[in-house]
MIDOPA-668783 format. One line per 3 residues: number of its first residue (from 1); for each residue x, y, z of C-alpha. Coordinates in pm, 1 decimal. Layout:
<recs>
NUM> X/Y/Z | ... $
</recs>
This chain:
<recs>
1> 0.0/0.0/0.0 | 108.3/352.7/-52.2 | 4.5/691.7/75.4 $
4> 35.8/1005.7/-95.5 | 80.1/1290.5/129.9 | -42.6/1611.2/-7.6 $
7> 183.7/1869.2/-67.6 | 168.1/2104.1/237.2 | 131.2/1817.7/485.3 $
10> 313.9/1898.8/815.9 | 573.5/1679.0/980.0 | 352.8/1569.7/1210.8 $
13> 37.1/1480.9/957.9 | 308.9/1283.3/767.6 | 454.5/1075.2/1152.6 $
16> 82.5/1054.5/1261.1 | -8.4/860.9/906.7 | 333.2/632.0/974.2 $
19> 230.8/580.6/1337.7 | -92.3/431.0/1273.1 | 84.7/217.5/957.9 $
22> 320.1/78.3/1283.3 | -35.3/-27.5/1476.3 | -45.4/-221.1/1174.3 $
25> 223.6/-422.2/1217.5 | 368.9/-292.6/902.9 | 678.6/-172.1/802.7 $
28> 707.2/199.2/625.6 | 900.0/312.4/391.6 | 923.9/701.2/339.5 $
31> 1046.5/906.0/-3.1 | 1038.7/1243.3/25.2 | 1025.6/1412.4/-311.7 $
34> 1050.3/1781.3/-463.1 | 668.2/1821.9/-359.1 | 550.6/1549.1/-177.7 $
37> 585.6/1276.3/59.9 | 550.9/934.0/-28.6 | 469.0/630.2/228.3 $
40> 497.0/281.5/128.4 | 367.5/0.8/404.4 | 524.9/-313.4/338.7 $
43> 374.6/-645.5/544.6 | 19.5/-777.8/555.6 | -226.4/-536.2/437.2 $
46> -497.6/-763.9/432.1 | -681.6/-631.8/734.5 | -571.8/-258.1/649.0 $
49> -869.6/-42.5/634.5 | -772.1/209.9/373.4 | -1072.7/429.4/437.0 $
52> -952.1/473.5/757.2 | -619.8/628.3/594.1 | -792.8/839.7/291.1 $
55> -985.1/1071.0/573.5 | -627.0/1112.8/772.4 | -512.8/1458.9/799.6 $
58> -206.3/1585.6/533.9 | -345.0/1247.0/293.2 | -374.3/1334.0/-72.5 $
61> -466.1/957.9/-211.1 | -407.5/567.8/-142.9 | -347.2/332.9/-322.1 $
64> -321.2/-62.2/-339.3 | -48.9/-228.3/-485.3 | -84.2/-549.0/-677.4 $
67> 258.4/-585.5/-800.5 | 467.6/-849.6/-502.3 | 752.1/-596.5/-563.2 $
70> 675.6/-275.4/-375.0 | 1002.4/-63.0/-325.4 | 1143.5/-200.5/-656.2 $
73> 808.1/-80.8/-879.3 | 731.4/284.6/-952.1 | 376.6/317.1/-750.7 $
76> 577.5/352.9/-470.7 | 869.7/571.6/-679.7 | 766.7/734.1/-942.8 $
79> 1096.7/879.2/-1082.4 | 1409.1/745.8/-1119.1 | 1653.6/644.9/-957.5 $
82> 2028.6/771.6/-952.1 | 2304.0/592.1/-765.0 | 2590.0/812.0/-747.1 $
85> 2944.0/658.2/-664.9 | 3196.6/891.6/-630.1 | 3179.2/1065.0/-1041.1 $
88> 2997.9/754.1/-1147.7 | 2636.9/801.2/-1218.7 | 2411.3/507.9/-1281.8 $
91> 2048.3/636.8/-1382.2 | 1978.0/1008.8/-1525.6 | 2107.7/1057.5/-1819.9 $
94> 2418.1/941.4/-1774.3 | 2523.4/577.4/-1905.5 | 2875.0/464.8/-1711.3 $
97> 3050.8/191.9/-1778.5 | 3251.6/-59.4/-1566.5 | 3532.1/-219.1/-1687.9 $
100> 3803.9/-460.3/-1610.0 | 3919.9/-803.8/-1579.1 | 3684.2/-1098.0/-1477.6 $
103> 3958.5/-1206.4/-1214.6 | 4211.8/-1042.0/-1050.9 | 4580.2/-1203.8/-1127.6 $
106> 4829.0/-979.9/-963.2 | 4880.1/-617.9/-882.1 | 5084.9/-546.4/-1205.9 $
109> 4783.9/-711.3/-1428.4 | 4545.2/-513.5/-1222.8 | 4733.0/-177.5/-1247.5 $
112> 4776.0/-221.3/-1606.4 | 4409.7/-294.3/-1697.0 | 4290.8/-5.1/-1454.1 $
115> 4494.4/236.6/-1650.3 | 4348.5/162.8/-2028.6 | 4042.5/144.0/-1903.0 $
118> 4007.7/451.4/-1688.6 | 4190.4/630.4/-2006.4 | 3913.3/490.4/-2230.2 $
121> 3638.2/640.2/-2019.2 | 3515.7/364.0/-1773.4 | 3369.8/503.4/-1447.3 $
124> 3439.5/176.5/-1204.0 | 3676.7/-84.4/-1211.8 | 3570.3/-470.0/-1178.1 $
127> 3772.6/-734.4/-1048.4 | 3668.8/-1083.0/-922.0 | 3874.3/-1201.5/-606.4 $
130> 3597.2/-1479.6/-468.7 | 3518.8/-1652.7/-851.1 | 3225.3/-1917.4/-872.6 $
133> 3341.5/-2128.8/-1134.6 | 3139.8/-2399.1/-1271.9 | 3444.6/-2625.5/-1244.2 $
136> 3595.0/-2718.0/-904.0 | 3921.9/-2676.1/-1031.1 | 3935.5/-2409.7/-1233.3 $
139> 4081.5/-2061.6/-1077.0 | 3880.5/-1942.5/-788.4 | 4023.2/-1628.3/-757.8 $
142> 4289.4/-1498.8/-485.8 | 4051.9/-1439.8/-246.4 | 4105.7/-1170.5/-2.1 $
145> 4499.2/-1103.4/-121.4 | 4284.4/-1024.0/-450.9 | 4051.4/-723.0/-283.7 $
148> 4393.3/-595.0/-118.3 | 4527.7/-562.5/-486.9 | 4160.4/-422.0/-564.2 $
151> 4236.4/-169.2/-321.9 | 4589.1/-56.6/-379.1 | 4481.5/-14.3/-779.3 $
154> 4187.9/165.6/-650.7 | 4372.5/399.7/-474.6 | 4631.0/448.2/-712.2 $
157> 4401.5/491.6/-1022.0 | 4141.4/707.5/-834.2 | 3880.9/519.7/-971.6 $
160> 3576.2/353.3/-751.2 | 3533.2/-61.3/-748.0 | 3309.9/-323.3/-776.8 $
163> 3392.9/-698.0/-697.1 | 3170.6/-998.6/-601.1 | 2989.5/-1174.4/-317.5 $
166> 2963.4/-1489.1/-283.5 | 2828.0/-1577.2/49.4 | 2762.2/-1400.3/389.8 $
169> 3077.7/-1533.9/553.1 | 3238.0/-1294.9/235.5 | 2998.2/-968.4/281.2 $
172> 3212.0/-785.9/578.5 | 3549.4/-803.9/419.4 | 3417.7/-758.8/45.1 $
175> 3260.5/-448.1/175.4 | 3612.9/-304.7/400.1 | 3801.5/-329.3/13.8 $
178> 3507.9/-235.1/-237.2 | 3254.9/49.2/-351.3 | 3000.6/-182.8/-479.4 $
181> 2867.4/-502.3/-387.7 | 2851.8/-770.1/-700.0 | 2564.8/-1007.2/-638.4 $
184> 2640.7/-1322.8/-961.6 | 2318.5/-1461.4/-1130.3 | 2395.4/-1775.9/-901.3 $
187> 2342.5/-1611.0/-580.9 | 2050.3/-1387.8/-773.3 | 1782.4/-1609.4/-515.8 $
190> 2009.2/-1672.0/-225.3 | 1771.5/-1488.6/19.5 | 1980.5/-1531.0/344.1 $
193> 2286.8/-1382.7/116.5 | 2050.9/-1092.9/-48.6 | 1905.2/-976.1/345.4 $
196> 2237.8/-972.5/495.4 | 2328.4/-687.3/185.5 | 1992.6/-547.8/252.4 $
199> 2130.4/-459.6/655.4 | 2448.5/-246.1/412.1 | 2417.6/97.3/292.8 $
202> 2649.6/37.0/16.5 | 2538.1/-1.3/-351.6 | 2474.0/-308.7/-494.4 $
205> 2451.5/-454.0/-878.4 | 2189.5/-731.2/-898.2 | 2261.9/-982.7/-1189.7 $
208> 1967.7/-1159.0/-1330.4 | 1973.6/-1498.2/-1219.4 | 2052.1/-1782.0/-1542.3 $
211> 1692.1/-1861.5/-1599.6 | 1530.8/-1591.1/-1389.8 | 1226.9/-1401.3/-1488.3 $
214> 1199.3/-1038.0/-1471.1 | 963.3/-1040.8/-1256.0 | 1180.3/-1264.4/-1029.2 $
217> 1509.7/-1022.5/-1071.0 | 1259.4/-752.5/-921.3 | 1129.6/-942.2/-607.3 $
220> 1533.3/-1046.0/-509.4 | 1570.0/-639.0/-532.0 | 1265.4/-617.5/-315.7 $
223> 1511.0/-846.8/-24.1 | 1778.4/-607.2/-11.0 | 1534.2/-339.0/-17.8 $
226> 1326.7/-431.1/206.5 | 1637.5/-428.7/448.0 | 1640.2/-65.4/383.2 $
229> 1944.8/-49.9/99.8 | 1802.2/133.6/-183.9 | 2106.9/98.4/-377.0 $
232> 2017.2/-154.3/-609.5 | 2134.6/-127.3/-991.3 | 2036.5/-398.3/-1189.6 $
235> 2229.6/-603.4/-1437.2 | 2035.3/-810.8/-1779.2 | 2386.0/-1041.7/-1808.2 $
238> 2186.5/-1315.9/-2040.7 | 1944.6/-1583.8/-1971.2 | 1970.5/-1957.9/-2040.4 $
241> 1810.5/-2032.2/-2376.5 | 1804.4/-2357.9/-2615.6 | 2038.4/-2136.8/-2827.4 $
244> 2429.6/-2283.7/-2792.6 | 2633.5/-2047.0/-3034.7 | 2664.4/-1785.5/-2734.4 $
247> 2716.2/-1859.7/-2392.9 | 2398.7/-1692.8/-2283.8 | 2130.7/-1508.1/-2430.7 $
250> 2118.4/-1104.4/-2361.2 | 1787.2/-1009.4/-2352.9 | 1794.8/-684.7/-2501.7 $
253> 1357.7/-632.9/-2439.9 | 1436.2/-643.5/-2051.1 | 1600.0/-329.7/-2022.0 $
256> 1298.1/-183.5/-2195.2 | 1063.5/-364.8/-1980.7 | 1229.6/-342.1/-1591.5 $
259> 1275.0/68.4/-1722.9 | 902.2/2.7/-1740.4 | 850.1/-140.5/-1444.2 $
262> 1094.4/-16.3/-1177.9 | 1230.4/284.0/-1096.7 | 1577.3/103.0/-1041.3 $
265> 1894.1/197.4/-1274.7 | 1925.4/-130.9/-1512.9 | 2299.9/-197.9/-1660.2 $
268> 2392.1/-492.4/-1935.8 | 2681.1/-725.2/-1919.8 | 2748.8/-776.7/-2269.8 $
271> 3049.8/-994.4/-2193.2 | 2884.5/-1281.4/-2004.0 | 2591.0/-1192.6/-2190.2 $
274> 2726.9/-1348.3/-2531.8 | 3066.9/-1501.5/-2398.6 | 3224.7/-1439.6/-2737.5 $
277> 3487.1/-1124.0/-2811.8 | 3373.1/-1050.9/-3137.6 | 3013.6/-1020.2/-2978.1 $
280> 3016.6/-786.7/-2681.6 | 3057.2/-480.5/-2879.4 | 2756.0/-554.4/-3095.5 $
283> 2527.7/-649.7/-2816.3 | 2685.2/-312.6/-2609.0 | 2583.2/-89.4/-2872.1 $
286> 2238.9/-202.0/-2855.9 | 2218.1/-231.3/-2510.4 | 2292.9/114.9/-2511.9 $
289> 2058.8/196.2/-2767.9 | 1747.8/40.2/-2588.5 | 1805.9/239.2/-2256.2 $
292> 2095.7/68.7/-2034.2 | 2208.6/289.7/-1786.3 | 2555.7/177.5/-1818.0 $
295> 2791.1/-136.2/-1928.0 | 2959.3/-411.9/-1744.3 | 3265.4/-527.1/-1944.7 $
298> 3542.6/-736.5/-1925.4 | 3860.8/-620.2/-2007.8 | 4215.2/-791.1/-2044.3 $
301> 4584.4/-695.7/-2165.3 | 4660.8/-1058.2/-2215.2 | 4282.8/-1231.8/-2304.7 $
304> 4489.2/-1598.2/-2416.1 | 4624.7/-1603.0/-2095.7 | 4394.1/-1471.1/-1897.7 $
307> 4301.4/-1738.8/-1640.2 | 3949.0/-1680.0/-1647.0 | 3695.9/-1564.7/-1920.5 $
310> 3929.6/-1489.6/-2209.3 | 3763.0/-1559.4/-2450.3 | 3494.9/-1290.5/-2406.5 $
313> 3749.0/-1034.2/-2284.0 | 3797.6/-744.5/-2499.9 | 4138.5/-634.0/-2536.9 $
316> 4215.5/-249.4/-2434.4 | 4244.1/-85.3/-2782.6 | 3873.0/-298.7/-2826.5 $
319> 3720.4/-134.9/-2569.6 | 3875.2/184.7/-2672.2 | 3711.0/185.1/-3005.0 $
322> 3396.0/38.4/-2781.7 | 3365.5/333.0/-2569.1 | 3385.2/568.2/-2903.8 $
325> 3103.1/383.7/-3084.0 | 2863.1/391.4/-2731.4 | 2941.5/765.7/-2689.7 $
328> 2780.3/840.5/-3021.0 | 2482.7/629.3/-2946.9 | 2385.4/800.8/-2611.4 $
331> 2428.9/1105.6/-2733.0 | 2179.1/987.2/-3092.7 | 1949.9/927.4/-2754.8 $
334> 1960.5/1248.8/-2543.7 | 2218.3/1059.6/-2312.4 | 2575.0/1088.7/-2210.1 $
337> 2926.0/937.8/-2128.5 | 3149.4/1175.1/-1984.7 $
</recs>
């Protein structure tokens, strides 16, 4: 349920209206906007009179949700929403892009991919130190010697990070080395993971789970919202299809459609997305071009060697060109990238 306050409603009209939402037994969630006040009550509203609410004092209209995802859909926020991250923007009309390698090697691989891709025109810098692999023994990443690294390069660069989560144990010590929390399409429904980042007040970026539904991507926002972290960009990274000649399937329509729907900043992952070089810049462009609020690509000096993901890592003079070709296309679309 939400309440509209009207626009000259007093503090206290607007704490009265939240008090009696409490005697509820529900949960409120307040936005206060340019002219008015906005309270969403999340919990049980089956035995919520909302007469009782539409005669309150400072009230300008109610209304019932029937969307499952209440903080993630725009009844309850209207406009949208802009993360800010040190100079990255995600949402407005800014697209930024994050860029890097999928796993972090060593400090001197690290500094040197942070450099090209900082001087291209990427915003953030990714870097996986915790690495799900689908094999046991493939590389899992060096672990917390890898967000040290993450850290120093950070530093060095002046340029913000992002790196995954993989599990709660992880979530304190990701979040001493890292701007953003990474939640992977495997960990897209791992509640007890998604309500421990909810209890954080850093951003997060939400990949769609493998064979998630949009619908689905929105209600795991919902858990870390609901913990009161409203720092949730999204990520379409491609779904699991019948189709084999691409890793995964980027589904271009959801950016559209969650733009649509939530209120949320939505960025594609191009690389994991199509899991082919000669692919990501294609399916960047149009990600672009439909309304992403920014890029997720992988980046690597050394892509035959690279001990994870090489073959869908762009090398630096690639992404240079990259970042040219997605400049002109935001700006075709009333958009930038600084």
């Amino acid at each position: 349920m939400v309440i509209v306050m009207r626009e000259n409603a007093t503090d206290q009209q607007i704490n009265d209206v939240a008090e009696k939402l409490h005697e509820y037994g529900l949960d409120v969630h307040k936005v206060v906007g340019t002219q008015r006040t906005i309270l969403g009550a999340i919990g049980d509203v089956g035995n919520v009179d909302h007469r009782a609410f539409k005669i309150m004092d400072g009230v300008f209209e109610v209304h019932r949700i029937s969307e499952p995802y209440k903080l993630a859909g725009r009844i309850f926020h209207a406009d949208d929403t802009v993360i800010q991250v040190d100079n990255a923007v995600f949402g407005g009309n800014q697209v930024t892009v994050i860029a890097g390698p999928c796993s972090i090697e060593s400090a001197e691989q690290l500094l040197t991919i942070a450099k090209a891709v900082k001087n291209a025109g990427a915003k953030v810098l990714r870097g996986g130190a915790f690495k799900p692999r689908t094999s046991p023994y493939a590389f899992q990443g060096l672990g917390v010697e890898g967000l040290k690294i993450l850290k120093d390069v950070s530093k060095e660069c002046n340029i913000p990070t992002i790196s995954e989560v993989m599990r709660e144990s992880q979530l304190d010590i990701v979040a001493e080395y890292v701007d953003i929390l990474q939640i992977g399409a495997r960990n897209m429904q791992n509640f007890p993971l998604l309500s421990e980042i909810g209890k954080t007040r850093k951003p997060v970026l939400l990949k769609r789970g493998m064979s998630a539904r949009i619908e689905e991507l929105l209600m795991a926002a919902e858990y870390i919202m609901a913990g009161g972290n409203y720092q949730v960009i999204l990520c379409e990274r491609g779904i699991r299809t019948f189709e084999n000649y691409t890793r995964n399937t980027l589904d271009i329509s959801a950016i559209p459609v969650v733009k649509k729907l939530s209120h949320l900043p939505i960025v594609a992952d191009p690389s994991h997305g199509t899991g082919l070089r000669n692919k990501v810049a294609p399916m960047a462009r149009a990600a672009v071009a439909a309304g992403a609020d920014g890029l997720l690509i992988e980046v690597h000096h050394d892509p035959d060697h690279a001990l994870s993901d090489g073959p869908q890592s762009l090398l630096p003079s690639q992404f240079s060109r990259l970042m040219e070709e997605v400049r002109m296309i935001a700006w075709a679309i009333g958009r930038k990238i600084d």
